[in-house]
C-alpha positions, -999 to +999 in steps of 0.1 A: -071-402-424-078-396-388-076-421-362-082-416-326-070-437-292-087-437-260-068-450-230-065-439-194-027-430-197+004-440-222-009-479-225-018-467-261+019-455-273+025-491-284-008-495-308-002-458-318+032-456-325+026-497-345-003-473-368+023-446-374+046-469-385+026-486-408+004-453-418+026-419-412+007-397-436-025-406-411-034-382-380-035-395-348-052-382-319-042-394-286-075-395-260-056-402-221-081-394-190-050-383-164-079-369-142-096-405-133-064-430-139-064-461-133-096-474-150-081-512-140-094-503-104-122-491-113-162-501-116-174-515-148-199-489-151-170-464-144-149-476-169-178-471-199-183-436-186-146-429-191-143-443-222-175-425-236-163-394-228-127-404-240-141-415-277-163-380-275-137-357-266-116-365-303-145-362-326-138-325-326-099-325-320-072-309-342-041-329-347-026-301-365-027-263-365-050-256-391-063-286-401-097-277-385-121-300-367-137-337-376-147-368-366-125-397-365-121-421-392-117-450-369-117-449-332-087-476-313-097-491-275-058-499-269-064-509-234-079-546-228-098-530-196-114-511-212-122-533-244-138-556-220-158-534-206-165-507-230-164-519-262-202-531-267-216-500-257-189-473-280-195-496-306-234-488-303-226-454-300-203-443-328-205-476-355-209-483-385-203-449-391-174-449-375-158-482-364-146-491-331-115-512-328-106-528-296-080-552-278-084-587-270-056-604-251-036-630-275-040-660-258-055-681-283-021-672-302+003-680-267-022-715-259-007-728-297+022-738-284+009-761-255+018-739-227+016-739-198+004-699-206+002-672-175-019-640-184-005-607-170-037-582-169-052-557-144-070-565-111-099-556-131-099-575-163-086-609-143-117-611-122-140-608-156-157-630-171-146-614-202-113-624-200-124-663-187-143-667-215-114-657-237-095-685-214-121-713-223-124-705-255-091-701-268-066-723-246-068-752-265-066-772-238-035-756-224-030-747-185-039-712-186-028-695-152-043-655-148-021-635-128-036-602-116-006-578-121-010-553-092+001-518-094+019-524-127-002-503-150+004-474-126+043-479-124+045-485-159+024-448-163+050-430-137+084-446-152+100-444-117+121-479-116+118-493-082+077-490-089+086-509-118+110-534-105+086-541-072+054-548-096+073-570-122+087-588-092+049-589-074+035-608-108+067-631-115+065-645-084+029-655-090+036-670-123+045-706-120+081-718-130+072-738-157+051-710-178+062-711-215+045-683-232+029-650-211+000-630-225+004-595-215-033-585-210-025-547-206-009-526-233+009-509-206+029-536-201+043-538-238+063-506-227+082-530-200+086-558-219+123-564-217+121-558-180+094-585-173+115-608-198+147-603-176+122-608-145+110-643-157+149-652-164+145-650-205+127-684-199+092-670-216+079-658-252+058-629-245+021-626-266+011-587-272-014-576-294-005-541-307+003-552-338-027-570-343-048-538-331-030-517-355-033-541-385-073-547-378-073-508-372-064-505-417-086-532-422-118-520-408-105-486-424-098-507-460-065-495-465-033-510-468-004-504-443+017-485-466+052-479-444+068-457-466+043-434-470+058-389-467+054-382-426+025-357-438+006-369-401+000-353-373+000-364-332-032-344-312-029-352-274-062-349-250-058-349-212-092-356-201-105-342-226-085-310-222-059-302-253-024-312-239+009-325-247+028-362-247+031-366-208+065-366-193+070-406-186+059-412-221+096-401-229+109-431-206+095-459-234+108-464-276+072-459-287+067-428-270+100-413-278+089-423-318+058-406-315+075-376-296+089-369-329+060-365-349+043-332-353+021-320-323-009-300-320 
């Protein structure tokens, strides 16, 4: 079993490393576009270029020496820019023979509780009307406050902590006080989610959805998650499309020091 991720940088290590966990024996292959990060900043039309050429660029990888080249068995959008923007036209590219999984922010999930409910997302995926309509649909009625986390993909991707500190700072101060629950609406911000915890003073419950990716991820595939599973799989990493390795900040994060440990290419 072969699944592949397609990201701009290490957003994906939480949905990948939540697959491994639940699937070891599968082979992962690791699509990041380090040549054209940040997609948040970037055109819509842009952002479905990248992506195309992300999902294209695994059909052919080799997760392990040896194992020889094929197409993905399923292909994981673990970035919610990118979902937004790309999902409808990957899906009409590559499904139903292969299926396309993406990431929608968990509001309807975060709204449950009553709120009030801030959304932390990209400059990109805040202004969309992607992400409103999510808002409408599934707030229940909730005050639903989007907060347009800048620069916090990209100091999440270089691990250097004042980047880190500044950008958590930049979006708590634009949440209101009263916020209950917080979406994060990027899957790079999984990675930090202590720090923006400690940032909002404990006071919120935090709503990601890489376990809900990975867990749609072995449905569309009809399998089970099977944990215990022998570690038979493999990690492929592409940089742009060129063969590469885990990039160095990855190490900074739990999810990419789990999946550091798993065979590479």
């Amino acid at each position: 079993m072969r699944i592949s991720f397609v990201d701009s940088g290490i957003g994906m290590l939480s949905t990948a490393a939540a697959v491994r966990a639940a699937r070891p024996d599968a082979d992962l292959v690791l699509s990041m576009d380090p040549d054209h990060m940040p997609w948040g900043s970037r055109t819509p039309e842009t952002i479905v270029g990248r992506v195309l050429a992300g999902a294209r660029a695994t059909l052919d990888a080799e997760p392990v020496p040896g194992a020889g080249g094929c197409a993905p068995d399923a292909i994981v959008v673990p970035c919610n820019t990118a979902s937004v923007h790309g999902l409808t036209t990957l899906r009409a590219a590559f499904e139903p023979e292969i299926p396309v999984i993406g990431t929608v922010p968990p509001i309807k999930p975060a709204a449950a509780g009553g709120g009030p409910v801030a959304v932390w997302s990209t400059e990109a995926t805040t202004r969309s009307r992607y992400q409103q309509g999510l808002i409408e649909e599934f707030g229940q009625g909730a005050a639903v406050t989007p907060v347009a986390c800048v620069g916090l993909a990209e100091a999440v991707e270089s691990g250097e902590a004042a980047a880190l500190d500044a950008a958590i700072a930049y979006a708590a101060e634009r949440t209101p006080a009263q916020t209950a629950a917080v979406v994060l609406g990027c899957t790079h911000y999984d990675l930090v989610r202590e720090r923006i915890i400690g940032a909002l003073g404990g006071r919120v419950e935090l709503f990601t959805a890489a376990a809900a990716v990975a867990a749609q991820t072995l449905r569309r595939l009809g399998v089970p998650a099977a944990p215990d599973m022998p570690a038979t799989g493999g990690v492929a990493v592409l940089a742009s499309g060129r063969p590469a390795g885990l990039p160095a900040s990855a190490l900074n994060y739990a999810a990419g020091q789990a999946l550091a440990r798993v065979p590479q290419a």
